[in-house]
C-alpha positions as CSV (number, residue, x, y, z in Angstrom):
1,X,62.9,36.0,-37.6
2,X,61.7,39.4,-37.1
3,X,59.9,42.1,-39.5
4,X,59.6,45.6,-38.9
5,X,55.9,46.9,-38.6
6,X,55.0,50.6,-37.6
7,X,59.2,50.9,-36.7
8,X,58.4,48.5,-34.2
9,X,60.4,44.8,-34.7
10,X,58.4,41.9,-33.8
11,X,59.0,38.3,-34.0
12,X,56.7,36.4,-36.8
13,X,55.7,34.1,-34.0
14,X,54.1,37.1,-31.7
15,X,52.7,38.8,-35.0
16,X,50.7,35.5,-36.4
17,X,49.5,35.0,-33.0
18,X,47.6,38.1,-32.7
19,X,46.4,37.3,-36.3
20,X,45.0,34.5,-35.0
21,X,43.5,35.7,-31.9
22,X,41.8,38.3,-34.2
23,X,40.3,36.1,-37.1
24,X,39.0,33.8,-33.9
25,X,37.3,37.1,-32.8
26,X,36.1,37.1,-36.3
27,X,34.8,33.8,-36.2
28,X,32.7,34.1,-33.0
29,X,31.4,37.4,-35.0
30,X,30.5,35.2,-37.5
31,X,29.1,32.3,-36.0
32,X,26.6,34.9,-34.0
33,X,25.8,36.6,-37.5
34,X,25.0,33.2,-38.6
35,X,22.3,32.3,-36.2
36,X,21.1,36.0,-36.3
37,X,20.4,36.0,-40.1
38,X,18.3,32.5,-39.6
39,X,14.8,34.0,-39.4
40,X,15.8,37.6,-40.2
41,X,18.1,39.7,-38.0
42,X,16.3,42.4,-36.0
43,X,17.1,45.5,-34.4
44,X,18.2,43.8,-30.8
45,X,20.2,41.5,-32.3
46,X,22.0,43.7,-34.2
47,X,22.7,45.8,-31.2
48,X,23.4,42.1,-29.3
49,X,26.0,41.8,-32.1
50,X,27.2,45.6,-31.8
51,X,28.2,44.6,-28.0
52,X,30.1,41.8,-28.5
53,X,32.0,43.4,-31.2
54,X,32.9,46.1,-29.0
55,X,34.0,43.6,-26.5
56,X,35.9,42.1,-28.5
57,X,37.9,45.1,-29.6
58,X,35.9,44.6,-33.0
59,X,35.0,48.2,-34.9
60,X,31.2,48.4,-36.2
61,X,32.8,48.7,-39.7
62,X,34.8,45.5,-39.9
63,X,31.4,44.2,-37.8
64,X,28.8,45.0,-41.1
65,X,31.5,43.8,-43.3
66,X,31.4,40.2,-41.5
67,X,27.8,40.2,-43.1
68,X,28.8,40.6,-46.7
69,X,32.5,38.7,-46.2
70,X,33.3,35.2,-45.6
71,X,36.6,33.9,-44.1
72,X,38.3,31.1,-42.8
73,X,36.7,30.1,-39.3
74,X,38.6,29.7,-36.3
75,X,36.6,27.7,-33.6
76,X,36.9,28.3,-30.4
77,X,40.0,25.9,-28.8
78,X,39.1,25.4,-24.8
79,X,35.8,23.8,-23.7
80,X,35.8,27.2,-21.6
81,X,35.6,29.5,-25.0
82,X,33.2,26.6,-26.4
83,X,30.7,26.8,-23.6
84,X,31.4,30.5,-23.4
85,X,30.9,30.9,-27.0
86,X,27.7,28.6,-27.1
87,X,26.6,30.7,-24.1
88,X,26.6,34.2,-26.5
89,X,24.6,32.4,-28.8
90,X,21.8,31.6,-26.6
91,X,21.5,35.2,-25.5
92,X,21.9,36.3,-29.0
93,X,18.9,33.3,-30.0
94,X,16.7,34.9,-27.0
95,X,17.2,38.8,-27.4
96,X,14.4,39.2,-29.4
97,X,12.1,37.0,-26.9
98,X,11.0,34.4,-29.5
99,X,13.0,30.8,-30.6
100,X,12.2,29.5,-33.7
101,X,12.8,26.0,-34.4
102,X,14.9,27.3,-37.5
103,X,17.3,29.3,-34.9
104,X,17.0,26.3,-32.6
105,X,18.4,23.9,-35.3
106,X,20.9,26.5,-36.2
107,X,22.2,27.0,-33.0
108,X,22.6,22.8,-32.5
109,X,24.4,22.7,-35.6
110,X,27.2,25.3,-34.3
111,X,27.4,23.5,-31.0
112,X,28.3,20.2,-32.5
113,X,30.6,22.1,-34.9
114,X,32.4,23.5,-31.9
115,X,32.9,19.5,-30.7
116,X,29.8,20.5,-28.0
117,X,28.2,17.6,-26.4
118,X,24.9,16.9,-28.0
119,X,23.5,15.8,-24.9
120,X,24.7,19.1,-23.5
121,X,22.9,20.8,-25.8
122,X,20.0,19.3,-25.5
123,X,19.7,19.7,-22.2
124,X,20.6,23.1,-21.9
125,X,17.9,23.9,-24.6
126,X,15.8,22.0,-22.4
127,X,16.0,24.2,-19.6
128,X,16.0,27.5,-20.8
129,X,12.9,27.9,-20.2
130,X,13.1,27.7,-17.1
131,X,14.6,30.6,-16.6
132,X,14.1,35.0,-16.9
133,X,14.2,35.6,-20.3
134,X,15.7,32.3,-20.9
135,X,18.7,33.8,-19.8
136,X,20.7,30.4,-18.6
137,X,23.5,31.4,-16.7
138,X,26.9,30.5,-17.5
139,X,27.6,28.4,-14.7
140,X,24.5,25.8,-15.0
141,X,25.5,25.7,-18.8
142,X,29.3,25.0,-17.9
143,X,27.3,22.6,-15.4
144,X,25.7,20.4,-18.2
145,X,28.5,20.4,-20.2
146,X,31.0,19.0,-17.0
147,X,28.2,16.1,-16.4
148,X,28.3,15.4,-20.0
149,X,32.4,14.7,-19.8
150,X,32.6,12.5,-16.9
């Protein structure tokens, strides 16, 4: 079955997957906005936010709105997005150089709602402070997460 957008003809199945791939762009907007509004968002996270919208191919616009609107949430499918996703949210929990146990508890919570290992979790939070800026990188957090499955 096709439909004709922008005199363009595109099959249904092509048009409600880049539907989807947007509203899961949405929901990683959203899950970040989350943990940002915990203790009060400031400046760097906003600007945090700001660059992972435009990554995502995400206007600034559609990116305020997400603070006001609430949609269905998509979560991420592939223990690669999860980890990837759970990844952003520690930077995003660390741009402003202080943790608080409310952001901490917040950003727990979205890792087990992504299906996350709590062990995982744990341990990651465990060791980020052992690092710059408690920057983990992403292959010691895909690390804990690998142990965590076998």
């Amino acid at each position: 079955m096709l439909f004709k957008k922008n005199c363009i003809l595109l099959p249904i199945k092509f048009t409600m997957s880049v539907e989807t791939n947007y509203l899961k762009k949405l929901s990683i907007l959203l899950d970040l906005i989350d943990l940002a509004k915990v203790d009060g968002l400031v400046q760097s996270e906003y600007d945090f936010l700001l660059e992972v919208a435009e990554d995502l191919g995400v206007d600034a616009v559609v990116l305020d709105s997400l603070f006001q609107t609430k949609i269905e949430r998509i979560k991420p499918g592939t223990e690669a997005e999860k980890v990837s996703h759970f990844c952003n949210l520690i930077k995003l929990m660390n741009v402003d150089d202080k943790q608080s146990i409310l952001e901490i508890n917040k950003l727990h919570k979205l890792g087990l709602s992504m299906g996350l290992s709590p062990m995982a979790i744990q341990q990651v939070l465990s060791i980020m402070h052992n690092y710059p800026n408690k920057e983990v990188p992403l292959s010691v957090i895909e690390e804990a997460f690998k142990a965590q499955q076998n």
